[in-house]
C-alpha positions in Angstrom: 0.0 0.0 0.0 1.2 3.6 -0.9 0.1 7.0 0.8 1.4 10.6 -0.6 1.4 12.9 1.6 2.0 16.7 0.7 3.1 19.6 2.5 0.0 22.7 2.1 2.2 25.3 3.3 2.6 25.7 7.5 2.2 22.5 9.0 -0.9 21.7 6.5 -0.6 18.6 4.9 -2.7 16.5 2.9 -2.7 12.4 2.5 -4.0 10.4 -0.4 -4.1 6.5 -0.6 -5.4 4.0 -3.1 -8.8 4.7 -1.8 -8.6 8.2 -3.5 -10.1 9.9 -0.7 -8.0 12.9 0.5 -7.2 13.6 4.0 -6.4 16.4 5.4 -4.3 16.7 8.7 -2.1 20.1 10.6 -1.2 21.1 13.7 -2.8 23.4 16.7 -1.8 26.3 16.4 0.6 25.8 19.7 2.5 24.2 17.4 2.2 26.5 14.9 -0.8 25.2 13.0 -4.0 26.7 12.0 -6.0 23.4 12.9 -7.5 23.1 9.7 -7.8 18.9 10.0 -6.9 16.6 12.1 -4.2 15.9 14.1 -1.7 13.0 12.8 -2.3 11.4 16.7 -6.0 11.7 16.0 -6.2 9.5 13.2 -3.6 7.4 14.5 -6.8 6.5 17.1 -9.7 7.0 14.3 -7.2 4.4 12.1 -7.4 1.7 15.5 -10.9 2.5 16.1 -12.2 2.2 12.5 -10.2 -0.9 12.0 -11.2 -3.1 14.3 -14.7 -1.7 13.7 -14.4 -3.0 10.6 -13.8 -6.5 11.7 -16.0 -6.5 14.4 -19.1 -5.6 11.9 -17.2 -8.4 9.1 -17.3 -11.1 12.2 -21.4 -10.1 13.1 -22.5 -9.9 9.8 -25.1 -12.2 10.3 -25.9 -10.0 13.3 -26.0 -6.6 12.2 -30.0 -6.6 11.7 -30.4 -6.9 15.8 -27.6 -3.9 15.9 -28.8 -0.2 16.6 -25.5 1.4 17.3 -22.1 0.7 17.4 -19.9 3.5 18.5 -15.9 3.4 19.8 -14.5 5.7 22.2 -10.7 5.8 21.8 -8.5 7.4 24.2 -5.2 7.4 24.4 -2.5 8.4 27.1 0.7 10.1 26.1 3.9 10.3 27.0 4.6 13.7 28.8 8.3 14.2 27.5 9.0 14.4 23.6 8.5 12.4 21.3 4.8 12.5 23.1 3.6 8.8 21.5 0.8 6.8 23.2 1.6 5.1 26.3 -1.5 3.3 26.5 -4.4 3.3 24.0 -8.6 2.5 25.6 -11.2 1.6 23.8 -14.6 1.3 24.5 -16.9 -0.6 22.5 -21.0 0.9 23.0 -22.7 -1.5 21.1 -26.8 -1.3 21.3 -29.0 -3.9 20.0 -30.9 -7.4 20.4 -27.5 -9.3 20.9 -26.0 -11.5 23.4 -22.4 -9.9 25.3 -20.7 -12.6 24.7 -21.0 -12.6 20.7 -19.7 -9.3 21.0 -16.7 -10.1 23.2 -16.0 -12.7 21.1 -15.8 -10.2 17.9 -13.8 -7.9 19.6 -11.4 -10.4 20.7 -11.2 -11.8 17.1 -10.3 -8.6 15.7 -7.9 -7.8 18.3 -6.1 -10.3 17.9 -6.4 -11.8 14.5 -7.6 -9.6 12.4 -6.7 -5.8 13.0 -3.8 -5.0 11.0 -3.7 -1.3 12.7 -3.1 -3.1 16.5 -0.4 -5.3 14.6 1.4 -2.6 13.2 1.5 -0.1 15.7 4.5 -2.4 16.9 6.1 -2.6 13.5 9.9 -1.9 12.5 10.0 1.8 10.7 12.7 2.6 8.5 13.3 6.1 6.8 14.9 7.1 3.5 15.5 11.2 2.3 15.5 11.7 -1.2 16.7 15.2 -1.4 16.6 17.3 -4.5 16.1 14.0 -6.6 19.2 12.4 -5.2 18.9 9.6 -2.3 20.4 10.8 0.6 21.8 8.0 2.8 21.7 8.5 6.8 25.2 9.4 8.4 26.6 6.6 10.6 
């Protein structure tokens, strides 16, 4: 999978993946943004929560005509020092409907830890490359 992601002037910029759809992201402005989208740690959680929604509503399929409501509330605690990453990431799944908790549980358990590939990766390896002025710059030992 491939996302571009271009700089809109400030610390505006704007992502675009195979899905077409554009997304638009900056900073607060006490960070010298003029909050014009969301923040990158923001959809960082919309990204967990939307993905394991995702497999939650694949697993109850067969269920989804006795659901009213699904909603997840994502919170996440951050470091206080720099970088300020997630320490700790809640979610809580409100779920209304004719359906039994376990079920549920189940689903949630199921996409947590087989099928979410947003909870799997927030532990993967990153590696950076710079490409500057056309020419690939390599990372000083």
């Amino acid at each position: 999978m491939n996302v571009t992601t271009v700089w809109n002037g400030k610390r505006a910029f704007e992502a675009v993946g195979p899905s077409g759809y554009p997304i638009g992201m900056d900073a607060t402005a006490a960070y010298g943004g003029d909050g014009k989208g969301a923040t990158p740690m923001e959809l960082l959680l919309a990204g967990l929560a939307g993905c394991i929604g995702i497999d939650i509503t694949m697993i109850l399929d067969t269920f989804l005509h006795n659901i009213h409501k699904i909603e997840i509330e994502t919170e996440g605690t951050r470091r206080e020092a720099m970088p300020k990453g997630f320490t700790a990431i809640d979610l809580i799944f409100k779920v209304d409907g004719d359906i039994p908790d376990y079920r549920v549980w189940k689903a949630i358990q199921m996409g947590k830890e087989k099928y979410c590939a947003v909870s799997d990766s927030l532990s993967a390896d990153i590696h950076y490359r710079l490409i500057l002025n056309g020419e690939e710059v390599i990372q000083p030992a």
